[in-house]
C-alpha positions as CSV (number, residue, x, y, z in Angstrom):
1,X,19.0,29.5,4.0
2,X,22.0,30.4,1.7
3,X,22.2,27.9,-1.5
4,X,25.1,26.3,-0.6
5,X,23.7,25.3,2.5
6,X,19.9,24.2,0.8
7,X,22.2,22.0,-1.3
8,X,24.8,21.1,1.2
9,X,21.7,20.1,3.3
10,X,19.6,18.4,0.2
11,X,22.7,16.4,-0.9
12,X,23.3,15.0,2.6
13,X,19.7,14.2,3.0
14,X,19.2,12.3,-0.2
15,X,22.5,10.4,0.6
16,X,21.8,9.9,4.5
17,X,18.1,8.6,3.5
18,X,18.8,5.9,0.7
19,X,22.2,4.8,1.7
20,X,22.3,5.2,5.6
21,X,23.7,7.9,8.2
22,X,27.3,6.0,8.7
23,X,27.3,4.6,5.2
24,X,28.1,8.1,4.0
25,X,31.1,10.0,4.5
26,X,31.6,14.1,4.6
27,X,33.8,13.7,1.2
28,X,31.1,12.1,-0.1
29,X,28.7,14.7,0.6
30,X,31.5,17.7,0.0
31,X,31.8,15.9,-3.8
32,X,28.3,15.3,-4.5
33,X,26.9,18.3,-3.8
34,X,30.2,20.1,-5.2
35,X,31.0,22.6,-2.5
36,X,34.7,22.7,-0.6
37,X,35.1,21.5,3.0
38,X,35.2,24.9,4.1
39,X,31.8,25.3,3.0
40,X,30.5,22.3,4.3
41,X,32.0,23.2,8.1
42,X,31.1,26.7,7.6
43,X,27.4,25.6,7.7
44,X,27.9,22.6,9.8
45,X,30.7,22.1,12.0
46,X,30.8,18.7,12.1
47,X,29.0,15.7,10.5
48,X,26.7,15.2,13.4
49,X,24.8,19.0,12.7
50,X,24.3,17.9,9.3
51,X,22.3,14.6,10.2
52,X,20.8,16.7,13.2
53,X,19.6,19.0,10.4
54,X,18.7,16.2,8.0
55,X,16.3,14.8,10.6
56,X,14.8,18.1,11.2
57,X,14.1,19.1,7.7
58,X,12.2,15.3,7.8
59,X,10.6,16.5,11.3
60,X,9.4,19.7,9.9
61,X,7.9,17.8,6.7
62,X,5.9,15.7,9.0
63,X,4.5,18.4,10.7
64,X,3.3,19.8,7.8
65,X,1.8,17.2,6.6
66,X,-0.2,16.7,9.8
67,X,-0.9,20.2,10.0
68,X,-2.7,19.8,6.2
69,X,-4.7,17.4,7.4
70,X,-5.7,18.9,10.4
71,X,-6.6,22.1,8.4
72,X,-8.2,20.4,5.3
73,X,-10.6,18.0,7.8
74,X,-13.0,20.1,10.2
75,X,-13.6,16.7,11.8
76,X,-11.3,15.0,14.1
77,X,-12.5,11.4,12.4
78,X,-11.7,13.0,9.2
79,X,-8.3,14.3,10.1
80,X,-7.3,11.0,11.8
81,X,-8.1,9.3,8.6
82,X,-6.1,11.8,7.0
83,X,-2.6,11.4,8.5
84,X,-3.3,7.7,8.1
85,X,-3.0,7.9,4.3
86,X,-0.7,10.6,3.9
87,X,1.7,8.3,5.9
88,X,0.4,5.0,3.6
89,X,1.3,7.4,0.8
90,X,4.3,8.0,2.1
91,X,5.2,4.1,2.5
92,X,4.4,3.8,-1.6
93,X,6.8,6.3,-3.0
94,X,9.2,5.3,-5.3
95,X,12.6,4.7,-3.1
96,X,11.1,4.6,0.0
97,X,13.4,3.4,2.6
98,X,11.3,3.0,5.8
99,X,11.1,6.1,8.5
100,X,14.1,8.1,8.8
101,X,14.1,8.6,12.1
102,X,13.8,5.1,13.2
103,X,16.5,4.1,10.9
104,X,18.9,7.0,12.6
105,X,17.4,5.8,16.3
106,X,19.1,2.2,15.1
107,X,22.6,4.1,13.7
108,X,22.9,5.9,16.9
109,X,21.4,4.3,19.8
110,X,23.3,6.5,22.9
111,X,19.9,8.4,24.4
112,X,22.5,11.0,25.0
113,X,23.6,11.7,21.4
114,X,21.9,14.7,20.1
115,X,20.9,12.7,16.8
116,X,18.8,10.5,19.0
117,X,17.3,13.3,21.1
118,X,16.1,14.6,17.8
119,X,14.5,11.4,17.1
120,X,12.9,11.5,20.1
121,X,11.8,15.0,20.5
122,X,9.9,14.3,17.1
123,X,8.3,10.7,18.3
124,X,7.1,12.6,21.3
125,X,5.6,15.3,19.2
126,X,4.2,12.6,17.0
127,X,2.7,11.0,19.5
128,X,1.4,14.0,21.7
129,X,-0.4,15.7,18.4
130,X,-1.9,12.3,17.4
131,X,-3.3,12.0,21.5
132,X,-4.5,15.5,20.6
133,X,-6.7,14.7,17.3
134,X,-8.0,11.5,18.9
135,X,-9.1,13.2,22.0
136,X,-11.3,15.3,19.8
137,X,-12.9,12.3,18.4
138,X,-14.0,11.2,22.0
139,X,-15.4,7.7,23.1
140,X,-11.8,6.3,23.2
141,X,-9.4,6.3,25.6
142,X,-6.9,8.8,23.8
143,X,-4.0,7.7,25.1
144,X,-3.8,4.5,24.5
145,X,-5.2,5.2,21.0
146,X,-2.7,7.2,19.9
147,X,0.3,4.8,21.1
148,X,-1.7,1.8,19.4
149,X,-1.5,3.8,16.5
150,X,2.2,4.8,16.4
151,X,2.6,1.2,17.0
152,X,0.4,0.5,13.5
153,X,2.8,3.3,11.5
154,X,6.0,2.2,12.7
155,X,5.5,-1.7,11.6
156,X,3.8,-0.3,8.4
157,X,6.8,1.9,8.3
158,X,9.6,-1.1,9.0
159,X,7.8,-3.2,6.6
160,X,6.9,-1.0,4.2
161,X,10.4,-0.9,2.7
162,X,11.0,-4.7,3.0
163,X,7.8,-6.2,0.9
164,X,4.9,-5.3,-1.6
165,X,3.9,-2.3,0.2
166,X,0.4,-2.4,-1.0
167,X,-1.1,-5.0,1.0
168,X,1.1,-3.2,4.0
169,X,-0.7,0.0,3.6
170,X,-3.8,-1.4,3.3
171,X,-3.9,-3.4,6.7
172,X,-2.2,-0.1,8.2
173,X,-5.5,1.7,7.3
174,X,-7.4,-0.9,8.6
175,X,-6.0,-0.6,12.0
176,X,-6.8,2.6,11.6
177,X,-10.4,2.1,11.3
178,X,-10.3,-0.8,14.1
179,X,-9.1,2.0,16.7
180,X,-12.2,3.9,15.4
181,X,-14.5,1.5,15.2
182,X,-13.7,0.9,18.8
183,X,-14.8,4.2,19.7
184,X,-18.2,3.6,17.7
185,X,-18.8,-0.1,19.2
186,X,-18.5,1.8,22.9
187,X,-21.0,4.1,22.1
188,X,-23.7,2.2,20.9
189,X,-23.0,0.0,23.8
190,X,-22.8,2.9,26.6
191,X,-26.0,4.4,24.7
192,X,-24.2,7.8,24.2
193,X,-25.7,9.9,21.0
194,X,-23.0,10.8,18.4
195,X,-21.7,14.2,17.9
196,X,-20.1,16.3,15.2
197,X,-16.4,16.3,16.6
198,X,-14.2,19.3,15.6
199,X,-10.8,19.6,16.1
């Protein structure tokens, strides 16, 4: 990535994230990160690749973190429990603003728009690598589990940025630990031995 573009792209994304996709203009972004408007559609042609780029600079960060916790935890349990409060830690940065790809999902809702098929190429990663860990756990219905707990980020996520995000992260976690605990409650009642699960 050429600097102009790591700062083109950096600029927008600081801009796009605190103040909102529509809220902010391509001279806005051209004078911020001071660079000419040739320079700005030499990277991007249009404002649209610059958001689609924002979103996947956020996409890839998410991945990363997941992949952390998936390499730092031998144990499916452990690595569930991992993404859980990387994302609560997430929710209590300074100038957190909820998730960035719901908040572009809102700004442009046409399925056909290619800023919303990156939003939803990244949910469905999201939720397909979550169904992944939490099959490994076994005793739960993976499936369900891993929507259930999409459903727990993205209202710790919407009201993360609205109130004390404290007590919001803490009954995220907890949710958390309910899907698990479901999983333990179904095997003391089905009489199935525990196992060491590995991812």
């Amino acid at each position: 990535m050429s600097e102009a573009r790591a700062r083109l792209l950096d600029t927008a994304s600081g801009l796009f994230y605190s103040e909102g996709l529509h809220a902010v203009g391509v001279e806005r972004i051209i004078a911020t990160a001071q660079v000419t408007r040739a320079t700005l559609y030499r990277h991007f042609p249009g404002k649209d690749d610059l958001v689609v780029a924002y979103l996947t600079q956020a996409d890839e960060m998410v991945r990363a973190q997941v992949d952390a916790a998936r390499r730092e935890n031998s144990s499916a349990l452990d690595a569930v429990r991992a993404v859980g409060r990387a994302i609560a830690d997430s929710i209590r940065a300074p100038g957190f603003r909820g998730c960035a790809f719901l908040n572009a999902a809102a700004e442009y809702p046409d399925p056909d728009h290619p800023v919303h098929k990156t939003v939803l190429a990244h949910r469905q990663w999201f939720l397909a690598t979550i169904t992944e860990i939490l099959a490994a756990v076994g005793g739960i219905d993976p499936g369900p589990a891993a929507r259930h707990f999409v459903m727990l980020r993205d209202g710790a996520m919407a009201a993360g940025c609205l109130t004390d995000p404290a007590p919001v992260c803490e009954t995220f976690l907890l949710g958390i630990e309910g899907l698990l605990n479901s999983r333990r409650r179904t095997r003391r009642e089905s009489g199935e031995q525990p196992r060491d699960e590995r991812i």
